[in-house]
Backbone bond lengths (Angstrom), bond angles and torsions (degrees), N, CA, C in turn:
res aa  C-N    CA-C-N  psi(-1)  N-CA   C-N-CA  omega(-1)  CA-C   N-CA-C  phi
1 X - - - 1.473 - - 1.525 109.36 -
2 X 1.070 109.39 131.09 1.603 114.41 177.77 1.522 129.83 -59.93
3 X 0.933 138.27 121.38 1.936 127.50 -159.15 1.641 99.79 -45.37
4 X 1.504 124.77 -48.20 1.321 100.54 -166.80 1.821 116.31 -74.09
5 X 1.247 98.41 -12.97 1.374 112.42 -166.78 1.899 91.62 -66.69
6 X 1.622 110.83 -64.14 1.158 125.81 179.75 1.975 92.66 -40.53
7 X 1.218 117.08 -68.45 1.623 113.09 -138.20 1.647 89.25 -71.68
8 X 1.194 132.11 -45.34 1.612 129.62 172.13 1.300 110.94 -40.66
9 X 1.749 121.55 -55.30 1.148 100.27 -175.52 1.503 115.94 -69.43
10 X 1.274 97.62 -27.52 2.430 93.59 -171.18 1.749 91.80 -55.98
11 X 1.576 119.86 -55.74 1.243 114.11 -176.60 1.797 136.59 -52.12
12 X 1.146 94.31 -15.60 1.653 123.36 -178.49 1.478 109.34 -89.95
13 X 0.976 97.14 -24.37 2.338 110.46 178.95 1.191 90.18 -128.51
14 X 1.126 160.77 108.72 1.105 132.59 132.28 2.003 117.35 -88.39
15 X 1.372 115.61 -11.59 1.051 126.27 176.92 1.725 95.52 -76.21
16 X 1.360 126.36 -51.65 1.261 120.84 172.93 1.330 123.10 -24.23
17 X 1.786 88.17 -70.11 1.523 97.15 -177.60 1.654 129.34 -98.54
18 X 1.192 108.80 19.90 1.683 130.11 134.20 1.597 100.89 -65.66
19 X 1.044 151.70 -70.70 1.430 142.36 -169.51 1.587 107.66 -53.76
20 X 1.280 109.01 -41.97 1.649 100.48 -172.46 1.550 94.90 -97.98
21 X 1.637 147.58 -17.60 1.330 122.71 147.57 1.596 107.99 -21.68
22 X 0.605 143.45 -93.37 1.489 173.75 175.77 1.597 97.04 3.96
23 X 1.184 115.64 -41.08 1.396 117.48 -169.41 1.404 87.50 -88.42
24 X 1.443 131.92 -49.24 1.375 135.77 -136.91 2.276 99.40 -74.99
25 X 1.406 97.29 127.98 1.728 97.38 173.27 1.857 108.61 -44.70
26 X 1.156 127.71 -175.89 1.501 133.27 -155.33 1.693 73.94 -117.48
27 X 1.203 154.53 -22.16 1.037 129.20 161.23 1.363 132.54 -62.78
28 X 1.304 109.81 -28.88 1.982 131.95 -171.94 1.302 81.50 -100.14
29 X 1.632 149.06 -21.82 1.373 110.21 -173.40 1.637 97.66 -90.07
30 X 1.154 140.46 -26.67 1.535 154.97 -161.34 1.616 101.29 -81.52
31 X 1.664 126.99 -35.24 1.054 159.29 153.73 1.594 93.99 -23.79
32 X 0.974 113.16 -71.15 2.045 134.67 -140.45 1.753 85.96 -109.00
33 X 1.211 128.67 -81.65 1.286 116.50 172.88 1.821 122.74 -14.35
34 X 1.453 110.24 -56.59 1.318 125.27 172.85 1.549 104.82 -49.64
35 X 1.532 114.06 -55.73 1.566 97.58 -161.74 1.080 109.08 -87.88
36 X 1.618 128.36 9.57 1.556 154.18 -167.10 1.971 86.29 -72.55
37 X 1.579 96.26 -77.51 1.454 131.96 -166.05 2.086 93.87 -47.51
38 X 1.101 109.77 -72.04 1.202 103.04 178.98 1.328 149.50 -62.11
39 X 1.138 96.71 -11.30 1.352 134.98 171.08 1.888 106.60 -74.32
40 X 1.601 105.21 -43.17 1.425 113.38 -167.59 1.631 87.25 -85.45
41 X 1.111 126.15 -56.20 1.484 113.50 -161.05 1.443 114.55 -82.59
42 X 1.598 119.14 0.81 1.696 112.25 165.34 1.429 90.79 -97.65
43 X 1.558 141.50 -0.60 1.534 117.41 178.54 1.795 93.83 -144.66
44 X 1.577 111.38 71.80 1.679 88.58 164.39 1.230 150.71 -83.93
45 X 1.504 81.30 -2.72 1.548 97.15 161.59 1.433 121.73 -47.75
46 X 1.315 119.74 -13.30 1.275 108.26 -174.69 1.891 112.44 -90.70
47 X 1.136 120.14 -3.44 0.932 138.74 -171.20 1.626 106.44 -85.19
48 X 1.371 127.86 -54.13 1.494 123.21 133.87 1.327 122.72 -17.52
49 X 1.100 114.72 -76.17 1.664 121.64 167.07 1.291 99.91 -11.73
50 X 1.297 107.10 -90.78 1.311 124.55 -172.96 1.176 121.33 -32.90
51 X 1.597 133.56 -66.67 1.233 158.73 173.59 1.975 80.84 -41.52
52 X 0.995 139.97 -87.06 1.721 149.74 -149.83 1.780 88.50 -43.76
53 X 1.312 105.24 -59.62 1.631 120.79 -166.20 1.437 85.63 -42.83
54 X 1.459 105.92 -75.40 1.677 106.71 -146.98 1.421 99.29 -63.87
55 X 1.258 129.75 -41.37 1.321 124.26 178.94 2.047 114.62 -46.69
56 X 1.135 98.32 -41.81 1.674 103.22 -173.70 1.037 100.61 -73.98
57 X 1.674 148.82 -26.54 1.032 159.47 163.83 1.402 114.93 -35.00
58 X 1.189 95.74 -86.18 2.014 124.49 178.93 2.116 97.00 -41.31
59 X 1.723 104.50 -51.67 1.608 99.39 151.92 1.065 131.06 -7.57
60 X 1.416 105.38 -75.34 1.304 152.53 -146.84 1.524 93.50 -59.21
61 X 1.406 96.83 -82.99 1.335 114.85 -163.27 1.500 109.21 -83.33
62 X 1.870 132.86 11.10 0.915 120.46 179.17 1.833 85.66 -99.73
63 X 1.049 131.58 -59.33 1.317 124.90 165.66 1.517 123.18 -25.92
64 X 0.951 107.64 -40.00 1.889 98.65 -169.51 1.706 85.18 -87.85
65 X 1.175 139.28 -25.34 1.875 140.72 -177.16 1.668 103.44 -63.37
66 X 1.396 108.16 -53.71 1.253 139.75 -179.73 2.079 105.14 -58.51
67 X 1.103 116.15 -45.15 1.493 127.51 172.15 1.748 115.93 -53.20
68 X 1.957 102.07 -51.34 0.760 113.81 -149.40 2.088 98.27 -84.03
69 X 1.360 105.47 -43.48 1.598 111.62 141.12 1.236 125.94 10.11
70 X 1.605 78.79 -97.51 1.468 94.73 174.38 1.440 152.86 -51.33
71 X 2.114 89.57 -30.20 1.349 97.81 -174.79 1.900 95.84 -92.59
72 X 1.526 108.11 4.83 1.593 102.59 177.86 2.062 123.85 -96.54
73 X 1.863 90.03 3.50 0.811 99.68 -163.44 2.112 110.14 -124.26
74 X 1.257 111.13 7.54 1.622 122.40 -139.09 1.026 110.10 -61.14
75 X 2.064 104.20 -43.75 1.724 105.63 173.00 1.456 106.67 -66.88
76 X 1.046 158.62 0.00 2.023 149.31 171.25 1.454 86.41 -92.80
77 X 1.751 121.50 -31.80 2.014 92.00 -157.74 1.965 89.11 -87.06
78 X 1.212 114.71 -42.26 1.579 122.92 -133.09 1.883 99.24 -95.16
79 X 1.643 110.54 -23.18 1.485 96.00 -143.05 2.031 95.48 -144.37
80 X 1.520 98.50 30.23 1.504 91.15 -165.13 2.075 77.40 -94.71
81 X 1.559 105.05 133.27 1.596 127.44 173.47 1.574 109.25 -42.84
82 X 1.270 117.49 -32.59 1.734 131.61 -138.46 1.408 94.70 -93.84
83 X 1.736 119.71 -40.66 1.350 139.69 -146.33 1.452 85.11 -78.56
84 X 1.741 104.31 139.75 1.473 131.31 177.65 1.799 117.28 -63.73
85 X 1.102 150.21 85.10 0.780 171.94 128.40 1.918 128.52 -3.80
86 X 0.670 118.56 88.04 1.720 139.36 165.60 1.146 127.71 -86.28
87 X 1.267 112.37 158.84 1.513 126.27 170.93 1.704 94.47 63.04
88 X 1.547 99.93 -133.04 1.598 119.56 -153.39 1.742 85.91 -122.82
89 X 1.556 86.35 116.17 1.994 111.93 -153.88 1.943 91.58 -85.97
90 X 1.626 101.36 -8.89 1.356 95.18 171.64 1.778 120.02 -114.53
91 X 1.155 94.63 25.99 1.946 108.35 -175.48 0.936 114.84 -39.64
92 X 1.646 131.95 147.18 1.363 141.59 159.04 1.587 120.36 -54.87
93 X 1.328 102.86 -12.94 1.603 116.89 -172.28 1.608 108.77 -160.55
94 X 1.149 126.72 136.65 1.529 153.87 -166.32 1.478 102.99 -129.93
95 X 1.527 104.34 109.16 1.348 121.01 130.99 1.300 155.03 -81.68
96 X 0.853 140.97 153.66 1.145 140.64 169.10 1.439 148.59 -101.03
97 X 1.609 141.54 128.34 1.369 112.04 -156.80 1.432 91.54 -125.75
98 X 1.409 142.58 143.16 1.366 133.57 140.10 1.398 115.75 -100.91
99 X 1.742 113.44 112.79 1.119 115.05 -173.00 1.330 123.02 -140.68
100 X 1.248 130.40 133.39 1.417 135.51 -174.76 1.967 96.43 -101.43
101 X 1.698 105.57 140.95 1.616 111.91 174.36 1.157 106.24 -69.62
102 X 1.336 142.93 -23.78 1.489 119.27 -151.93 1.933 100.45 -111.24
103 X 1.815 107.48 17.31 1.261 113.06 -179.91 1.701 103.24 -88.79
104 X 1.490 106.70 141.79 1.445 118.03 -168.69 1.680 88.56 -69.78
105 X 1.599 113.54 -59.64 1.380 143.56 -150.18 1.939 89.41 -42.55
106 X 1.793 108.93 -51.57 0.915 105.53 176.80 1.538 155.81 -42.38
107 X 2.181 76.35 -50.67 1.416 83.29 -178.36 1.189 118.65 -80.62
108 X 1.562 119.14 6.66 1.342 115.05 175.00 1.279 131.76 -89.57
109 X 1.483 81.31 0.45 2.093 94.39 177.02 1.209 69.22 -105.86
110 X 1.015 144.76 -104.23 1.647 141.62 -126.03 1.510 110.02 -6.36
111 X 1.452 130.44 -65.74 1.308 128.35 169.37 1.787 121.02 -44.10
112 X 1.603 112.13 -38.06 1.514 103.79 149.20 1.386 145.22 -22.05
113 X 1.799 94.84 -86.00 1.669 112.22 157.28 1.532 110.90 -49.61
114 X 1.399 129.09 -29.01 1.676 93.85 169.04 1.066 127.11 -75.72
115 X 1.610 98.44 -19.58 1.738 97.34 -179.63 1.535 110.20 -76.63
116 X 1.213 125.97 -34.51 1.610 135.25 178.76 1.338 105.18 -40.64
117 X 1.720 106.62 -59.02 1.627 117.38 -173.10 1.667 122.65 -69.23
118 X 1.690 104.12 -18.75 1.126 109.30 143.67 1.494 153.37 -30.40
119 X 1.402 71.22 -78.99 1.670 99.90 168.23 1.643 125.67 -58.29
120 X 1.247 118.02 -52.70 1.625 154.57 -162.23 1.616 92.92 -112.04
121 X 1.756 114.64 101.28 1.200 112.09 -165.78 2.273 78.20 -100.76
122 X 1.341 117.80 -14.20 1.401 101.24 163.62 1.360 146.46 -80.66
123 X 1.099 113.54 -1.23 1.341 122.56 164.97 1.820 130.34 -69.66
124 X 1.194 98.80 130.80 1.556 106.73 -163.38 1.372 87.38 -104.39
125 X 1.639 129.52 140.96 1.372 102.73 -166.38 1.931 82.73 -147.30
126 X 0.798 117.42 132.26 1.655 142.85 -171.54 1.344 101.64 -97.46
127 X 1.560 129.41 134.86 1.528 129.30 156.39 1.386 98.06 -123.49
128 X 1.120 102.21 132.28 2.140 128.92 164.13 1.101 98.51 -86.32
129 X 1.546 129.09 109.40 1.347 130.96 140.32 1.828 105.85 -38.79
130 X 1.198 95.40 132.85 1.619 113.20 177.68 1.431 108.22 -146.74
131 X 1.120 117.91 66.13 1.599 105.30 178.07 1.853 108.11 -92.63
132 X 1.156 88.70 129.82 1.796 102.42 -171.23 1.222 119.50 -150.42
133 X 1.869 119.44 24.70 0.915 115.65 -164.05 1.673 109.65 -132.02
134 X 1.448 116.62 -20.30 1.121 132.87 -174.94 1.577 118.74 -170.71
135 X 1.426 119.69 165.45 1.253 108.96 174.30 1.735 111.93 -85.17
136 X 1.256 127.35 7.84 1.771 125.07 175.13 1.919 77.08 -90.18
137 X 1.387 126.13 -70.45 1.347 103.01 -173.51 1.488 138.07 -18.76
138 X 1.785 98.38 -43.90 1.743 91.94 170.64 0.781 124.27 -85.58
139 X 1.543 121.93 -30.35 1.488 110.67 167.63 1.640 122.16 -83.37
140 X 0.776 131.58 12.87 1.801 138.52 127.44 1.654 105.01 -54.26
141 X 1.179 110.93 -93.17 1.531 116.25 -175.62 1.804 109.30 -20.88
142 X 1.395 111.34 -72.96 1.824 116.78 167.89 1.044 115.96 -12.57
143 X 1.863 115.64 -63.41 1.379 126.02 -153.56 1.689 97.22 -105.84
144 X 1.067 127.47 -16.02 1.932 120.88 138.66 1.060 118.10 -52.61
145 X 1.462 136.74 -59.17 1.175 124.43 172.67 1.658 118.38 -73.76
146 X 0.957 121.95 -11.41 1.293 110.01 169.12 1.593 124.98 -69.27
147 X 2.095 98.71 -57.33 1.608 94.57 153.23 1.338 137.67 -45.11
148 X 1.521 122.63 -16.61 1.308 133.23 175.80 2.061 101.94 -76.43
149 X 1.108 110.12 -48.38 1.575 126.75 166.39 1.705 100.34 -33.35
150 X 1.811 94.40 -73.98 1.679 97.17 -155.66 1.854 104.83 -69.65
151 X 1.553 97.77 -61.16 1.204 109.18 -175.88 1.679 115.00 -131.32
152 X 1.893 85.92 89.49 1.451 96.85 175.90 1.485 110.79 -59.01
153 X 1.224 143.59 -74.56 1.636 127.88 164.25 1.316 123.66 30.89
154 X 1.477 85.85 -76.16 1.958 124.29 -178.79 1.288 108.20 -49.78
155 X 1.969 123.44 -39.75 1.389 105.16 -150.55 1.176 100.04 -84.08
156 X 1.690 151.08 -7.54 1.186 119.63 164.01 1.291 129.23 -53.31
157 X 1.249 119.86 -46.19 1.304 147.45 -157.34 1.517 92.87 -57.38
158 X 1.463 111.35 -53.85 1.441 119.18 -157.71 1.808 115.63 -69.89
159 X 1.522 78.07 -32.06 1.737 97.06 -166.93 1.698 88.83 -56.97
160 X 1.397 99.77 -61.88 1.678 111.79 -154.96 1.588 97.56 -48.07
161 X 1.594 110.21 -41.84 1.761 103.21 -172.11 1.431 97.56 -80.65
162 X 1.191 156.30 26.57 1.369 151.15 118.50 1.253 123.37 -40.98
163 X 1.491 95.32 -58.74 1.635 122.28 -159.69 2.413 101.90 -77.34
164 X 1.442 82.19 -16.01 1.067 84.25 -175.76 1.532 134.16 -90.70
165 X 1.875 101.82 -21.57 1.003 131.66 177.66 1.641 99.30 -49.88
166 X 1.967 99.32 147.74 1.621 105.48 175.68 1.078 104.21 -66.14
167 X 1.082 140.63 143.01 2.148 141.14 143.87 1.299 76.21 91.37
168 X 1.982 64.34 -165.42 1.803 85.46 171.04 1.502 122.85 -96.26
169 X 1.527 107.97 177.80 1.776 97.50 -166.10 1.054 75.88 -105.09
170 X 1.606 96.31 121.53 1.905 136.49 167.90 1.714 113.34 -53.88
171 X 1.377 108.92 -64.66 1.533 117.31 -162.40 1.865 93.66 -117.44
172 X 1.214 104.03 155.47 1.586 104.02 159.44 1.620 110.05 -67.37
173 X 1.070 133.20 8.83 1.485 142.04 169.21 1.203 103.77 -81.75
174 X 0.878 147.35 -29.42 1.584 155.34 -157.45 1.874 95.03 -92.76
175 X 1.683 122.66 -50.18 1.243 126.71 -176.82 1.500 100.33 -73.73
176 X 1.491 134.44 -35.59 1.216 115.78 -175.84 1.631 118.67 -93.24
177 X 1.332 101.37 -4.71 1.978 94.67 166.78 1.728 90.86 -87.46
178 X 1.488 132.04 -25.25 1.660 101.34 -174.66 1.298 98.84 -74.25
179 X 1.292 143.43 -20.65 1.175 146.23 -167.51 1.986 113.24 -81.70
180 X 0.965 117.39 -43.49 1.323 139.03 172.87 1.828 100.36 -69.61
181 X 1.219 126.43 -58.82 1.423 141.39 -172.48 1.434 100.01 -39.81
182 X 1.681 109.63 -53.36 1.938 112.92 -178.59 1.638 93.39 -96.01
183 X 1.368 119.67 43.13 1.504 101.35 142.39 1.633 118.48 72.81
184 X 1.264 108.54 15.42 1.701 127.58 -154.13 1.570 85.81 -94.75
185 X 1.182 147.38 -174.17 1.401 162.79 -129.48 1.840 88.81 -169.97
186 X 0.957 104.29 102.48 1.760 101.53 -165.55 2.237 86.30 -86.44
187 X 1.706 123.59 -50.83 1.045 120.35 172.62 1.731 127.72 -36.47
188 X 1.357 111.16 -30.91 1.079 119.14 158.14 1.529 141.25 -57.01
189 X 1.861 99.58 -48.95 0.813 99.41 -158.19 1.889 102.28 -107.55
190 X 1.257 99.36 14.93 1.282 110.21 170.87 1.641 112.34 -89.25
191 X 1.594 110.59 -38.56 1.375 118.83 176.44 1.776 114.46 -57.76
192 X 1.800 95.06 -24.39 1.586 98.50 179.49 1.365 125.59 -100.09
193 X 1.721 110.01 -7.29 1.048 111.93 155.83 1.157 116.32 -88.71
194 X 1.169 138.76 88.02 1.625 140.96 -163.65 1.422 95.37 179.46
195 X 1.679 118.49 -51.07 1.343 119.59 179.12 1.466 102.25 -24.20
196 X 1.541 120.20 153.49 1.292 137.83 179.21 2.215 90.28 -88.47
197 X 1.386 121.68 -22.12 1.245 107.06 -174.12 1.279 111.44 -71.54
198 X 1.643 129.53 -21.56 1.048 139.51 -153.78 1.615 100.59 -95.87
199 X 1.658 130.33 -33.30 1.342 135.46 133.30 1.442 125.12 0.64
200 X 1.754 90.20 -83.57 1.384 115.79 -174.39 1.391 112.54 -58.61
201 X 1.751 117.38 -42.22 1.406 113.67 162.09 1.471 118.21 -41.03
202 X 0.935 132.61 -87.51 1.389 133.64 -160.83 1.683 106.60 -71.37
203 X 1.053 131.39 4.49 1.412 131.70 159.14 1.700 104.56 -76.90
204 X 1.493 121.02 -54.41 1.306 128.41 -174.95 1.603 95.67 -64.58
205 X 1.016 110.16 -30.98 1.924 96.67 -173.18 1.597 102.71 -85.60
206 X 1.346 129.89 -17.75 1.541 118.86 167.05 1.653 106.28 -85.12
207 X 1.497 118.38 -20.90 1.648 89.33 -176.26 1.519 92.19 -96.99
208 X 1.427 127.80 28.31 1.513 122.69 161.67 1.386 98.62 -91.41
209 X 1.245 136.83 -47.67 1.400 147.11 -157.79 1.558 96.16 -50.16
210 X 1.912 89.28 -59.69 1.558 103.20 -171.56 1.596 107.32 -51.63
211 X 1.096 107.26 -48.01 1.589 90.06 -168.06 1.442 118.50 -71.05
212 X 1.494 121.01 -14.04 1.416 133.71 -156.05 2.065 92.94 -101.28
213 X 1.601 106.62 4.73 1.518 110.03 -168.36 1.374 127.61 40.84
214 X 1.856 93.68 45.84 1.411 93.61 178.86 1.885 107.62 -117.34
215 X 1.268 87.72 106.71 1.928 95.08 173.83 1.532 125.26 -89.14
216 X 1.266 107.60 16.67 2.069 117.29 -173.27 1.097 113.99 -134.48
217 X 1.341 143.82 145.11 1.728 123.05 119.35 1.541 134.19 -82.62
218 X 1.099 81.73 162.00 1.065 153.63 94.95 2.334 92.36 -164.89
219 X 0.842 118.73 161.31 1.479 116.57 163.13 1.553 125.42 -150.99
220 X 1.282 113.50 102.26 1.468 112.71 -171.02 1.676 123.73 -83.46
221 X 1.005 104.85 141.11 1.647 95.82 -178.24 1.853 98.72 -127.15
222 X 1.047 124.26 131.16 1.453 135.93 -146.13 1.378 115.26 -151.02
223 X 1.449 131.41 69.73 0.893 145.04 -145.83 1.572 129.70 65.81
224 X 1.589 119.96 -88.78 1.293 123.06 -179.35 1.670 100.55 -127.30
225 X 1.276 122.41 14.58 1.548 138.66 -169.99 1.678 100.74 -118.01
226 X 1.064 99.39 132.20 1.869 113.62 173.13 1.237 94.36 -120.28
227 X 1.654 106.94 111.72 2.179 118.47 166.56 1.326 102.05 -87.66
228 X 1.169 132.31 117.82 1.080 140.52 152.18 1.625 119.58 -69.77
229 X 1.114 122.69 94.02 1.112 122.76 170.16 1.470 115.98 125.17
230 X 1.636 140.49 -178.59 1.168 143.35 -175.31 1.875 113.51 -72.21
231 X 1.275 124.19 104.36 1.797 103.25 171.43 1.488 99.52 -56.17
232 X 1.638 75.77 166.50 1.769 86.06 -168.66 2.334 95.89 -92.33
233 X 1.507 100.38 9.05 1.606 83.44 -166.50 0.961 123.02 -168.86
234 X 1.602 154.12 105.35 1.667 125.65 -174.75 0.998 136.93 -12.32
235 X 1.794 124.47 -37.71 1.017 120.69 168.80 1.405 127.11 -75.54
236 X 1.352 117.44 -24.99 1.724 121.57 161.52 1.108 92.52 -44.95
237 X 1.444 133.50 -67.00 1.332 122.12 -140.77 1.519 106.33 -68.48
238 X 1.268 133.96 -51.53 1.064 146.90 121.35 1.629 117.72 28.46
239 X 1.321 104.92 -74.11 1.372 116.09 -162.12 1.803 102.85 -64.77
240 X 1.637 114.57 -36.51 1.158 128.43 -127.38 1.726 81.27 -100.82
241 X 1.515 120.54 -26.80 1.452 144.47 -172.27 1.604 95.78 -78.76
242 X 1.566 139.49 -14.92 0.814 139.54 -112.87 1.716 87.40 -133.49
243 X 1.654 75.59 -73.71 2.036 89.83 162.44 1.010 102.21 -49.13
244 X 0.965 140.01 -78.04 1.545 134.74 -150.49 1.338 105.30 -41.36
245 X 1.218 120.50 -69.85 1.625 124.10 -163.86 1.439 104.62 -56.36
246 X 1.728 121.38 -35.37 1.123 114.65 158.07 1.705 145.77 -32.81
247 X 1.404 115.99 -25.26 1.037 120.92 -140.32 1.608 91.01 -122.98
């Protein structure tokens, strides 16, 4: 057998040949260990290999886990009445956003998704209040979903001037001048962020997160694919809009 042939396969089993170590004298295991070792340090490149493999793997199988999720979960992600609503409410394709305001990661897609919804007059595009980052986060999130309550219309507008704000929003003063700024009835919509339904909203959207194993924002879910985390670009977003329709 040829050394790489030999060292691929010990590396390819190694639980195998941990079981038959076992039989092998401490001379034949020191034997094979040796040409293990030398083998790794005249070629470590192969050790990369490895690391890429197993990495595309864990991929692999976190995607098809992630599929199966989703498709166990579609009426909570795709079809709850309450959920804040964007773009074109009758799209060929629905995304999804879980997002907290006071996330950097966010607001740096935020200018993305407007351009996406721009572009792509079919996309129906869903935001999950997820505030998990601070207490101005929930009370942003509250009084988003509340404007979504009084004047759904309004809640894009509002979200985006959240998302748009410099830093993070310091005081809940900061959410009620963006709120006041577009002309919104802040007395209103303070009385409706208080509702106990508006609670229950964003409680049901963290034990969705939880179950969907999502602990960050921003997190996109895009057909039968959950992105964890910020794309780096229009065209990510793009690509991922791309698959979908594909499939």
């Amino acid at each position: 057998m040829k050394l790489t042939t030999l060292v691929t396969a010990l590396l390819g089993g190694m639980l195998t040949f941990s079981s038959v170590a076992a039989e092998m004298s401490p001379t034949e295991q020191a034997n094979i260990e040796k040409v293990v070792h030398q083998y790794l340090v005249s070629h470590p490149e192969i050790l990369i290999e490895m690391s890429n493999a197993l990495r595309a793997k864990q991929e692999t199988q976190q995607a098809d886990a992630d599929k199966e999720l989703l498709k166990q979960h579609a009426n909570q992600i795709f079809k709850q009445a309450d959920d804040p609503v964007a773009g074109n409410p009758q799209g060929s394709l629905t995304i999804v956003e879980f997002v907290d305001y006071n996330c950097g990661y966010c607001k740096r897609s935020a200018p993305l998704v407007q351009e996406l919804l721009k572009k792509d007059k079919e996309i129906r595009y869903i935001y999950k209040e997820f505030p998990i980052l601070s207490d101005t986060s929930v009370y942003a999130s509250k009084a988003a979903l509340a404007v979504n309550a009084l004047y759904p219309a309004k809640y894009e507008a509002f979200h985006n001037a959240l998302m748009a704000h410099q830093g993070a929003l310091k005081t809940n003063d900061d959410v009620v001048s963006i709120a006041k700024s577009l002309g919104l009835d802040w007395s209103k919509i303070s009385t409706k962020a208080n509702d106990p339904a508006i609670d229950k909203k964003i409680a049901m959207n963290h034990a969705m997160a939880q179950t969907l194993n999502i602990t960050g924002t921003p997190a996109f879910i895009i057909g039968d694919q959950l992105l964890r985390g910020a794309p780096q670009s229009l065209e990510m977003l793009e690509d991922s809009v791309k698959q979908a329709r594909s499939k």
